[in-house]
C-alpha positions as CSV (number, residue, x, y, z in Angstrom):
1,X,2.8,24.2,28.7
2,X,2.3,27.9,28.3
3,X,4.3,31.1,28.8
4,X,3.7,32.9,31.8
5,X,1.4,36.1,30.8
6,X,2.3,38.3,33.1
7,X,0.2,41.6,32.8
8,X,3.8,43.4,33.2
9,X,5.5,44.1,29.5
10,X,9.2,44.3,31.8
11,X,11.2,44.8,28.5
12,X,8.9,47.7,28.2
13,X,9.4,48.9,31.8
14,X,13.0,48.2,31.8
15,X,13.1,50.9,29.3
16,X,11.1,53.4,30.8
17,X,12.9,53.0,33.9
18,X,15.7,53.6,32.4
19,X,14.6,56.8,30.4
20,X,13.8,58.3,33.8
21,X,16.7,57.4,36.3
22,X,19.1,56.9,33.5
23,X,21.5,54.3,32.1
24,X,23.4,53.6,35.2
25,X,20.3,52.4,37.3
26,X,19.8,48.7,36.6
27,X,24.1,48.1,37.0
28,X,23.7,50.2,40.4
29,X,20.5,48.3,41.4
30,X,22.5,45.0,40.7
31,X,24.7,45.5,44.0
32,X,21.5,46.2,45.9
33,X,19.6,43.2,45.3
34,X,20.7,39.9,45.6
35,X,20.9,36.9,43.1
36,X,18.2,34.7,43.5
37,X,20.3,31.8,41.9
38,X,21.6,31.0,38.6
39,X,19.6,32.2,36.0
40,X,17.6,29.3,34.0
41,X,15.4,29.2,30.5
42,X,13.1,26.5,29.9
43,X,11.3,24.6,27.5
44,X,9.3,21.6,25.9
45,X,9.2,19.3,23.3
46,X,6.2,16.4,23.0
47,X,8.2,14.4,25.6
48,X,10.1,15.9,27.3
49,X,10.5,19.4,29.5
50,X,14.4,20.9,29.4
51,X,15.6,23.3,31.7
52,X,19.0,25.0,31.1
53,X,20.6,26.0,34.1
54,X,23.8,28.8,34.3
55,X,26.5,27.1,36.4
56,X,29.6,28.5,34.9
57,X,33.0,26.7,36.2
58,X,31.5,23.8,38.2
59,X,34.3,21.1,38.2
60,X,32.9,18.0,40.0
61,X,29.2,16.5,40.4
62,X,30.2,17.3,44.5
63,X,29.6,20.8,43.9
64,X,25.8,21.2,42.9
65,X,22.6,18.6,44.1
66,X,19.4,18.4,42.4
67,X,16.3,16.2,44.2
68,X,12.7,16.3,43.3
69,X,10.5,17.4,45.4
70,X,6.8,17.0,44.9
71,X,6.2,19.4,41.2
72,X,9.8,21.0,41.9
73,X,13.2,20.8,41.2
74,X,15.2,21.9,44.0
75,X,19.1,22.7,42.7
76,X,21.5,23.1,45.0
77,X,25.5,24.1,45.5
78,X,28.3,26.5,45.4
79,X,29.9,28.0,43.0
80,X,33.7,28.5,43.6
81,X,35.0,31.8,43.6
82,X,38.4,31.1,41.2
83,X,39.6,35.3,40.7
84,X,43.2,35.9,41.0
85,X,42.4,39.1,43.0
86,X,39.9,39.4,46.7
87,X,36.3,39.8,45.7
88,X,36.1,42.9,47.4
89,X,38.7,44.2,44.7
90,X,36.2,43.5,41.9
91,X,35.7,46.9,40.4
92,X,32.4,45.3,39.2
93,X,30.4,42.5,40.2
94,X,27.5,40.0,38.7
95,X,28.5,37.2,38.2
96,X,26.7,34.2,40.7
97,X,29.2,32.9,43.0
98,X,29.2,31.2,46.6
99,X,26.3,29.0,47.8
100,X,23.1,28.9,46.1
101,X,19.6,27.7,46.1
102,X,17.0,27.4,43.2
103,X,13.2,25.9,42.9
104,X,12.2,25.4,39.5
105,X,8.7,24.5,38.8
106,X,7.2,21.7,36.9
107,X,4.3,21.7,35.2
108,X,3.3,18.1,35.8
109,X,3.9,15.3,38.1
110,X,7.2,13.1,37.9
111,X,9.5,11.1,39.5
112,X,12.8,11.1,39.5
113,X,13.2,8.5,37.4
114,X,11.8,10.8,34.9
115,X,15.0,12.9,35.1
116,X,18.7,12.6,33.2
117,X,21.2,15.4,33.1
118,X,24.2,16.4,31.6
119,X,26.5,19.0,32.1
120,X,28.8,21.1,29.5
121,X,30.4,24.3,29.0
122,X,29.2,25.7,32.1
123,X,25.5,24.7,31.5
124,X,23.8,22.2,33.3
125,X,21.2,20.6,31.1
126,X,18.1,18.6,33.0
127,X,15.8,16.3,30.5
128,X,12.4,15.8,32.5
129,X,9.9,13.6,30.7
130,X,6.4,13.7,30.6
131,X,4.1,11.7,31.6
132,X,2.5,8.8,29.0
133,X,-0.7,9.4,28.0
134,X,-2.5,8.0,30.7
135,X,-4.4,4.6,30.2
136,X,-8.1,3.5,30.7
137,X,-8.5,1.4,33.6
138,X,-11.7,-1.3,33.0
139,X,-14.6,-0.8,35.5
140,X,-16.5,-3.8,36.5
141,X,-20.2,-3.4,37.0
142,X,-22.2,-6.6,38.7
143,X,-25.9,-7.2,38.5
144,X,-27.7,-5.9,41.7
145,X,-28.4,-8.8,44.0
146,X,-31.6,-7.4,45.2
147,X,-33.9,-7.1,42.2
């Protein structure tokens, strides 16, 4: 599995967006648009895909689902709000909290029989094999009647 080669450097534009509407712009931005979901990295070995998954302060398996659907990964749940203060006291916010939905991608087909997890220090970790190498299946020929 490859990188994504997006034609956008964004480290690049990140910078130059910053150059022009200053330092403040991507922390004011962050209250303008909203989290698509927890934030993820992923990666492969020969046998296996893993995805790590931010879920900070999940404290039972009832909070978060995760079914396979098709090529995807579709991760679901809430994430509790646990401040000592109202949220709309927060002098700053980022952090993902409340309900949320995520689709990861998978570069190949699987079941989910094909998937463990674990979860630890507010990372959920998803092991998704790969496929064997696929075997030959014997083709039969017969002898045309008709000669």
């Amino acid at each position: 599995m490859k990188r994504d080669k997006s034609k956008v450097n964004w480290d690049q534009f990140s910078k130059s967006v910053e150059q022009v509407l200053g330092e403040d712009f991507w922390n004011e931005m962050n209250h303008m648009i909203p989290k698509r979901g927890p934030a993820y990295d992923m990666y492969e070995t020969d046998t296996t895909v893993v995805i790590i998954v931010e879920l900070p302060d999940l404290r039972s398996s009832e909070e978060i689902t995760l079914k396979q659907h098709g090529t995807d990964l579709l991760l679901q749940g809430s994430l509790a709000y646990r401040y000592p203060v109202p949220k709309e006291e927060l002098l700053h916010e980022e952090r993902l909290n409340g309900k949320f939905k995520r689709k990861i991608r998978i570069p190949f087909h699987f079941t989910s029989d094909d998937i463990h997890t674990s979860y630890k220090n507010g990372l959920l970790i998803i092991y998704v094999n790969k496929p064997s190498t696929p075997e030959g299946i014997p083709i039969t020929f017969h002898e045309d009647e008709s000669s």
